[in-house]
C-alpha positions as a printed NumPy array, in Angstrom:
array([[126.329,  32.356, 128.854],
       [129.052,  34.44 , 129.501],
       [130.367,  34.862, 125.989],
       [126.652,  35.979, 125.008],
       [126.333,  38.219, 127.932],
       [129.947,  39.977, 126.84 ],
       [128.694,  40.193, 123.415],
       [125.43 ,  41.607, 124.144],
       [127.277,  44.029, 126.299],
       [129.079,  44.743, 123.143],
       [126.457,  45.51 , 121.135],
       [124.945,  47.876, 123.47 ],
       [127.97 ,  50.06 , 123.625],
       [128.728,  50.095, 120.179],
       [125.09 ,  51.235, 119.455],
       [125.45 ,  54.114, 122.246],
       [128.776,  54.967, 120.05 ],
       [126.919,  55.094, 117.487],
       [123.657,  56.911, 118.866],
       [126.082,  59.465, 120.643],
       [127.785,  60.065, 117.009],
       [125.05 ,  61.008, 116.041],
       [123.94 ,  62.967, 118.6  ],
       [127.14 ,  65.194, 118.336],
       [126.345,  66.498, 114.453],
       [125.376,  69.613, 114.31 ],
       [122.092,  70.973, 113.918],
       [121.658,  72.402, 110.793],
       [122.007,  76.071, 110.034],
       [117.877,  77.921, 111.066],
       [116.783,  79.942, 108.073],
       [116.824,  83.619, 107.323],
       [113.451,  84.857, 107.331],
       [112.318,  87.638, 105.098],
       [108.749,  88.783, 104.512],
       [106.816,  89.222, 101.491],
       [104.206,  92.327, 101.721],
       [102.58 ,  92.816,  97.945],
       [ 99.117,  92.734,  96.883],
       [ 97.969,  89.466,  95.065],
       [ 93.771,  89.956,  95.33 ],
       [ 93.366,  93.638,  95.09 ],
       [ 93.259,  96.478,  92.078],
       [ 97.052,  96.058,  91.748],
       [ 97.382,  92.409,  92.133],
       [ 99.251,  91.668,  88.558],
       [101.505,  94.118,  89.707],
       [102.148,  92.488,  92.704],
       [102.296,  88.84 ,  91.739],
       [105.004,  89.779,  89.071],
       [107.317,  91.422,  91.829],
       [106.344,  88.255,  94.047],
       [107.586,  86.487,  91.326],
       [110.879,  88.041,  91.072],
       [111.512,  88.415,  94.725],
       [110.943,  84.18 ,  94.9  ],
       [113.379,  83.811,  91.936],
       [116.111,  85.485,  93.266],
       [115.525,  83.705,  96.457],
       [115.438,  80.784,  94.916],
       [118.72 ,  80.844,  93.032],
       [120.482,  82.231,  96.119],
       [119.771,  78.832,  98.076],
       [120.715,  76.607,  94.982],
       [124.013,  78.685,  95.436],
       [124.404,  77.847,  99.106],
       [121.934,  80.535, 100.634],
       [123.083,  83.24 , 102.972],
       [126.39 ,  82.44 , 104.931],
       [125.671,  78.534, 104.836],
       [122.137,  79.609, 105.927],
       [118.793,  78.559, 103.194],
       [116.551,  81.582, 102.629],
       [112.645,  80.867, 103.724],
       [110.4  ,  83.648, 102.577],
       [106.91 ,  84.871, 104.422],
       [104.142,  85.465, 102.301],
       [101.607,  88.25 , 103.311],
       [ 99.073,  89.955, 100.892],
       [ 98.532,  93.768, 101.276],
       [ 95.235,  93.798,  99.127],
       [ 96.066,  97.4  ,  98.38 ],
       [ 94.361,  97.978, 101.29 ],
       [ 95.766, 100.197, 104.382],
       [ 94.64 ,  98.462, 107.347],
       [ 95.241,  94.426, 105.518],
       [ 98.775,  95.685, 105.014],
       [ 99.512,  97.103, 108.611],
       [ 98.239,  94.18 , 110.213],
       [100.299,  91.877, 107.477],
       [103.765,  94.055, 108.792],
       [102.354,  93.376, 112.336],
       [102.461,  89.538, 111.295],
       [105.617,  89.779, 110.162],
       [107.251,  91.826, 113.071],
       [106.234,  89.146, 115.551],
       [107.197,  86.386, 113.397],
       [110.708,  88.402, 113.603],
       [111.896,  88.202, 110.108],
       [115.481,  89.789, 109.089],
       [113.614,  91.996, 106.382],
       [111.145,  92.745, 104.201],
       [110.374,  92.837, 100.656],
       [107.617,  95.351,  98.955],
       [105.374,  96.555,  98.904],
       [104.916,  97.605,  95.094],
       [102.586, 100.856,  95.768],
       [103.983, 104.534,  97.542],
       [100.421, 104.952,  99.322],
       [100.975, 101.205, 100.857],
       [104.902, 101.784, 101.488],
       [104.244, 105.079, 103.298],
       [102.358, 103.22 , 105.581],
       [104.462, 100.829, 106.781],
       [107.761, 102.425, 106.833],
       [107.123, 104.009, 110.19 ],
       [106.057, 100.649, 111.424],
       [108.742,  98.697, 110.695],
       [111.239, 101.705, 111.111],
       [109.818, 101.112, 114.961],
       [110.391,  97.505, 114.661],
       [114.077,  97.979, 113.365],
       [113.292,  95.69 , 110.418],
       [114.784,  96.873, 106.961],
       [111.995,  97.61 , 104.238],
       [113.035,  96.823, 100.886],
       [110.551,  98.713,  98.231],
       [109.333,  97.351,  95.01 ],
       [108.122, 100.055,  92.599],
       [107.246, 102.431,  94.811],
       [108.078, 105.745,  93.43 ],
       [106.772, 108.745,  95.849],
       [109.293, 111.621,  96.489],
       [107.629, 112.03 , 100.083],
       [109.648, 108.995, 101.261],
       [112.413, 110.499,  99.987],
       [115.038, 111.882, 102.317],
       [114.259, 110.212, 105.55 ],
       [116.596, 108.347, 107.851],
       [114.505, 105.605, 108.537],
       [114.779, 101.401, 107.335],
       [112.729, 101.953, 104.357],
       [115.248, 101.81 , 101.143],
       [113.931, 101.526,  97.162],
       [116.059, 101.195,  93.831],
       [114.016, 103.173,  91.613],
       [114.568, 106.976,  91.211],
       [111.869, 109.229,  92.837],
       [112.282, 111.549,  90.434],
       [109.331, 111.365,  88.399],
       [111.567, 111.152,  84.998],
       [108.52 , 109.821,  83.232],
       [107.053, 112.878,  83.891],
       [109.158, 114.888,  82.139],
       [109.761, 112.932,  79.222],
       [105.744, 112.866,  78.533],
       [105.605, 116.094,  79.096],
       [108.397, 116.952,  76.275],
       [106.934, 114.632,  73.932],
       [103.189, 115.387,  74.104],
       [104.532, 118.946,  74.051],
       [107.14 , 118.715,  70.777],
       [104.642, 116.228,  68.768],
       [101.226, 117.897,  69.786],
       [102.179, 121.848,  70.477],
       [ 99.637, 123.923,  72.168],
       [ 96.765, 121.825,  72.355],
       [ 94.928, 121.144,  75.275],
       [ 95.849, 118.064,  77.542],
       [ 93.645, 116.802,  80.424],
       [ 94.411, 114.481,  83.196],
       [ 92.534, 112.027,  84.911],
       [ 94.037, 111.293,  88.308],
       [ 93.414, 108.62 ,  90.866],
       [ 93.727, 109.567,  94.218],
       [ 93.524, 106.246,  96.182],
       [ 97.574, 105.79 ,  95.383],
       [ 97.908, 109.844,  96.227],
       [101.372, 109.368,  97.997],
       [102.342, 108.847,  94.06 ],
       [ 99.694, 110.225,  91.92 ],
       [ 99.664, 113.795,  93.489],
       [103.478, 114.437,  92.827],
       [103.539, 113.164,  90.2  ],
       [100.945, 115.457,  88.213],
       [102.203, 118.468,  89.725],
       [105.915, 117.213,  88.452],
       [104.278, 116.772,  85.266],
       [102.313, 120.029,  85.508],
       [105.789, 122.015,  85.631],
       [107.659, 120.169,  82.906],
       [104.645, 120.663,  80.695],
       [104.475, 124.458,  81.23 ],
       [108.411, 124.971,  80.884],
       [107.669, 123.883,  77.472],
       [105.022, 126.148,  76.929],
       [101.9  , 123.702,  77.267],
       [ 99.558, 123.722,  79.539],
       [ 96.693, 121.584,  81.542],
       [ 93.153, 122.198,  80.724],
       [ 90.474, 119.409,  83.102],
       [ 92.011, 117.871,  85.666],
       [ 89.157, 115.25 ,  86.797],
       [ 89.859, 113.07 ,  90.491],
       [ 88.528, 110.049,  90.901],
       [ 88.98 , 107.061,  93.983],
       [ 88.988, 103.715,  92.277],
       [ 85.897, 101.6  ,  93.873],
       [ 84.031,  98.786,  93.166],
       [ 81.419, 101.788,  91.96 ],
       [ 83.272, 103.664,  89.634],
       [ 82.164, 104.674,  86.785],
       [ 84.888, 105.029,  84.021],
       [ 82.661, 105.994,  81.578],
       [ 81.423, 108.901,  83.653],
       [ 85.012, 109.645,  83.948],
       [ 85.827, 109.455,  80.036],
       [ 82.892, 111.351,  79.25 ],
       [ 84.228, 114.439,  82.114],
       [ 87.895, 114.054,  80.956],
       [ 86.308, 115.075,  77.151],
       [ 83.626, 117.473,  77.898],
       [ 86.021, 120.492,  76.469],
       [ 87.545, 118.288,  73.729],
       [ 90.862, 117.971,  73.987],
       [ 93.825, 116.522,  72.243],
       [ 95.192, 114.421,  74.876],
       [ 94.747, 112.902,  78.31 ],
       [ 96.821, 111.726,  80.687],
       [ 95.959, 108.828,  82.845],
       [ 97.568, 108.861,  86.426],
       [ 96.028, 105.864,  87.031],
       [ 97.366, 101.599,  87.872],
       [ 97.238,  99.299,  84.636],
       [ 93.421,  98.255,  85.299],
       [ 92.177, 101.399,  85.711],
       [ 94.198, 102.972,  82.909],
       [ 92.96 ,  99.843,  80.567],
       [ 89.413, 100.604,  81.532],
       [ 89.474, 104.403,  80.636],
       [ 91.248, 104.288,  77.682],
       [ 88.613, 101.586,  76.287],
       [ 86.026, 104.415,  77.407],
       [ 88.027, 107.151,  76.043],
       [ 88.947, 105.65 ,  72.362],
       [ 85.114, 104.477,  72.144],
       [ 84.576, 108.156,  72.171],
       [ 87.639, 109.58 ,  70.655],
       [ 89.156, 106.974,  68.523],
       [ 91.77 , 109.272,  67.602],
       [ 93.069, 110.882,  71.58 ],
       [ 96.324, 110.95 ,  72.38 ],
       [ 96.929, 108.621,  75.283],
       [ 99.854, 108.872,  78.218],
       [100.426, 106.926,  81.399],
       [103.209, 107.08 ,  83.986],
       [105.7  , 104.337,  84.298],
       [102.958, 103.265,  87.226],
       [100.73 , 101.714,  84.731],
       [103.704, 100.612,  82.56 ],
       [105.121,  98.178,  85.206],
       [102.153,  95.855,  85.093],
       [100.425,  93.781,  82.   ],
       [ 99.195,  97.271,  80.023],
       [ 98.833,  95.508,  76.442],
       [ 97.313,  92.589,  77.762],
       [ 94.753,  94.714,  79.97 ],
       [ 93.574,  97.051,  77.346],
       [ 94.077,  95.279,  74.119],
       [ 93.463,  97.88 ,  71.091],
       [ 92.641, 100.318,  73.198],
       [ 95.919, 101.095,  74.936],
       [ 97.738, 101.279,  71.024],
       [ 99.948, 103.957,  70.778],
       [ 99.716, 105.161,  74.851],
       [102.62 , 107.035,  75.67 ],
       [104.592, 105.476,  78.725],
       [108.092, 104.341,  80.357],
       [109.499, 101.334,  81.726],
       [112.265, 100.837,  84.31 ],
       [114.535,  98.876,  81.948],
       [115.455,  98.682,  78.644],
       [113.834,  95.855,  76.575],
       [116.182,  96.244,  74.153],
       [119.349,  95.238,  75.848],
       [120.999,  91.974,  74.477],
       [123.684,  91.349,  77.027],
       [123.547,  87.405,  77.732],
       [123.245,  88.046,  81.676],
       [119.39 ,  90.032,  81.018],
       [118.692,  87.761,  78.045],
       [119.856,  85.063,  80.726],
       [117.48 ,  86.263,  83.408],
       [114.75 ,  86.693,  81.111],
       [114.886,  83.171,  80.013],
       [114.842,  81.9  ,  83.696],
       [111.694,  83.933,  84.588],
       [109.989,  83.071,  81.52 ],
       [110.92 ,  79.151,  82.632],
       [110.062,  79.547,  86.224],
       [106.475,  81.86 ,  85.735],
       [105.522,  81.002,  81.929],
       [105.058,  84.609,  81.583],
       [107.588,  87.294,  80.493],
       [109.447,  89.542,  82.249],
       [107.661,  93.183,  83.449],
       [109.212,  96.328,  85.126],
       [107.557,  94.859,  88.67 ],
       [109.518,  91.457,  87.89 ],
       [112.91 ,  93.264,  86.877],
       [112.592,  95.824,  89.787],
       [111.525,  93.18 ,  92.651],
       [114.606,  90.309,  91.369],
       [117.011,  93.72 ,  91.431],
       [116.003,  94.65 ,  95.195],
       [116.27 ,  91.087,  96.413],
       [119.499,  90.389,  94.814],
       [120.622,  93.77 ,  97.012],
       [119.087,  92.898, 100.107],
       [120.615,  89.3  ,  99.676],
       [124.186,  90.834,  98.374],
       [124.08 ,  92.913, 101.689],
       [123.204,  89.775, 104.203],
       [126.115,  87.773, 102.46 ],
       [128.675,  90.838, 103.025],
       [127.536,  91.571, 105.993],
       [129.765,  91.793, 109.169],
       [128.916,  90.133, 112.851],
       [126.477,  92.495, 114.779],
       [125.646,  94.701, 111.726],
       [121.759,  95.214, 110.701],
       [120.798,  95.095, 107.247],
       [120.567,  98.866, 107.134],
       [123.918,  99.71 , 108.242],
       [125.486,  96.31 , 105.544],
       [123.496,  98.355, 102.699],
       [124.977, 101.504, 103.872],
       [128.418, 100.374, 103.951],
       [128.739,  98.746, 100.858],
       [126.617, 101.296,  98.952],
       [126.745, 100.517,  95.642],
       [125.435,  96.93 ,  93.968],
       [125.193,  95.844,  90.547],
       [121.513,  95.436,  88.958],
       [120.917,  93.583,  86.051],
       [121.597,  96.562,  83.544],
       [122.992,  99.209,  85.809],
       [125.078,  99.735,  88.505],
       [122.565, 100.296,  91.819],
       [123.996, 103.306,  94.498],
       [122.385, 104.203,  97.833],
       [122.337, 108.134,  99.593],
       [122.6  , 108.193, 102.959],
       [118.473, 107.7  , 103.489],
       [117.939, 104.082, 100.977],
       [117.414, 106.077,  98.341],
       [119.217, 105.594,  94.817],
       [118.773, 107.258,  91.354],
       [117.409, 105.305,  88.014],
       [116.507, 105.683,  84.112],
       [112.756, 105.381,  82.947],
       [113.095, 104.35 ,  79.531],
       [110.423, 106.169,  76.986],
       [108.163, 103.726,  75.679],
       [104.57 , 103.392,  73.404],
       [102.752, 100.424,  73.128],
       [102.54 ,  99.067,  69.326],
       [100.965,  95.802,  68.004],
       [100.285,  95.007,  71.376],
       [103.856,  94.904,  72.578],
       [106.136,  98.078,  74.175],
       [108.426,  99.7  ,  72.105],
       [110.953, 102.057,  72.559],
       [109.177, 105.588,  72.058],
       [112.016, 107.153,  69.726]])
């Protein structure tokens, strides 16, 4: 009785050994938590699901490398609906759920919103597409890749204006995405007059459940012109140019890199042929790490790669680049800041003192249903 008594004794204190070993691993590492802010339901949701897309693959390759510092990645989905009030009460979601950062949104009008909000909150705002100059220049957490520039403005302008002379361009603007659309038609105004043109109709609309694009095409033609310009998102420039071209099989289409980020081709079929527009990258380049990338996203997303995909995969890779460089005790802002410059799939990727960096728009027309490079 003794020996079983000693060996039962035994066995329990081997087991607390044991238990205790166990007890003394470490936990394992908590996540970094970044938000997500892009619309997936509303008038830009193609737009937004394709910079979604990117964002999650670059996530997703970082923690197959290891994540942050030893630390997985675990991103927060919210959905902005294009829609003011859905997307501050999304950043107020995300601000109590303390995330590190955030990613998006893909629209200026959206972005202005919230980069006061999470300025206040001391959370870093990493932008998709947005491409308003009035967020330009401000020391606050809200930072971008693309140029606010408006390039795309003046390379329409000096096209439509060397191919098409004197004749009379209109412009059909939508004002619901002002932030962008406003600056950039009055960039676009300027270039066009330095080169001697000039605007004729300049017809507003807010996109609605309501509106009536034919109504619009017919306004945008009343004085027959040789061109229009559509300052519109990829829907609502696929919709008037079907009106337009039923009209005027013959008008000269543009659109802003805006419309050019999303699925153009596929929204307006034949009737978006031969728009004039720009993209953020160049399609054409054949170096193995974008043909590499390419691949991947086609794999992951069975789709192909868009200016919102290339632009969103970019930003993350910086915001990510910055958390893996970053020192103890420094904020996201102030790792971006110090390291500066990054390198983007195609080109090298430099912050100003306010988040804000420069970047090519790449001329482009859609032929045979595809975009190709304009000259």
């Amino acid at each position: 009785m003794c020996v079983n008594a000693a060996w039962r004794s035994l066995l329990a204190l081997t087991a607390g050994l044991l238990l205790g070993a166990c007890g003394d691993k470490p936990a394992p590492a908590p996540p970094i938590r970044l938000g997500v802010i892009v619309d997936v339901s509303g008038p830009s949701a193609s737009l937004g699901i394709a910079g979604r897309n990117g964002m999650q693959l670059a996530v997703e390759e970082a923690n197959a490398s290891g994540g942050i510092q030893g630390r997985p990645i675990e991103l927060l989905f919210r959905d902005d609906g294009f829609n003011v009030a859905q997307a501050e009460q999304a950043a107020r979601e995300l601000i109590a759920e303390q995330v590190l950062a955030v990613l998006g949104p893909m629209t200026s009008t959206i972005a202005e919103q919230l980069a006061p909000q999470f300025t206040e909150a001391g959370i870093l705002l990493m932008g998709g597409t947005p491409l308003s100059p009035l967020l330009a220049g401000r020391d606050d957490q809200f930072f971008r890749i693309l140029s606010h520039a408006n390039p795309d403005a003046r390379d329409i302008a000096s096209y439509l204006q060397r191919h098409y002379g004197r004749q009379r361009i209109n412009v059909l603007i939508e004002l619901s995405n002002h932030s962008y659309t406003r600056p950039w038609l009055a960039d676009f105004s300027q270039h066009l007059r330095a080169a001697g043109g000039e605007i004729g109709l300049t017809v507003e609309f807010n996109r609605d459940p309501q509106t009536d694009f034919a109504g619009l095409a017919q306004a945008a033609l009343a004085d027959q012109p040789k061109a229009v310009v559509l300052i519109s998102n990829a829907l609502d420039t696929a919709l008037l140019a079907t009106q337009l071209r039923l009209r005027d099989p013959q008008l000269v289409l543009a659109t802003p890199a805006w419309a050019a980020a999303d699925a153009l081709p596929e929204m307006g079929g034949r009737a978006v042929e031969g728009i004039i527009t720009a993209q953020a990258f160049d399609m054409n380049d054949q170096s193995s790490a974008f043909l590499d990338f390419a691949q991947r996203y086609r794999a992951r997303f069975g789709q192909a790669i868009d200016t919102a995909a290339v632009t969103s995969y970019n930003a993350t890779q910086v915001l990510l680049s910055a958390l893996q460089q970053s020192l103890p005790g420094e904020s996201p802002k102030q790792a971006l800041l110090r390291i500066r410059q990054f390198q983007g799939l195609q080109h090298p990727i430099i912050f100003d003192d306010f988040g804000d960096s420069e970047s090519r728009l790449y001329p482009m027309v859609i032929r045979d249903g595809r975009f190709s490079s304009l000259e």
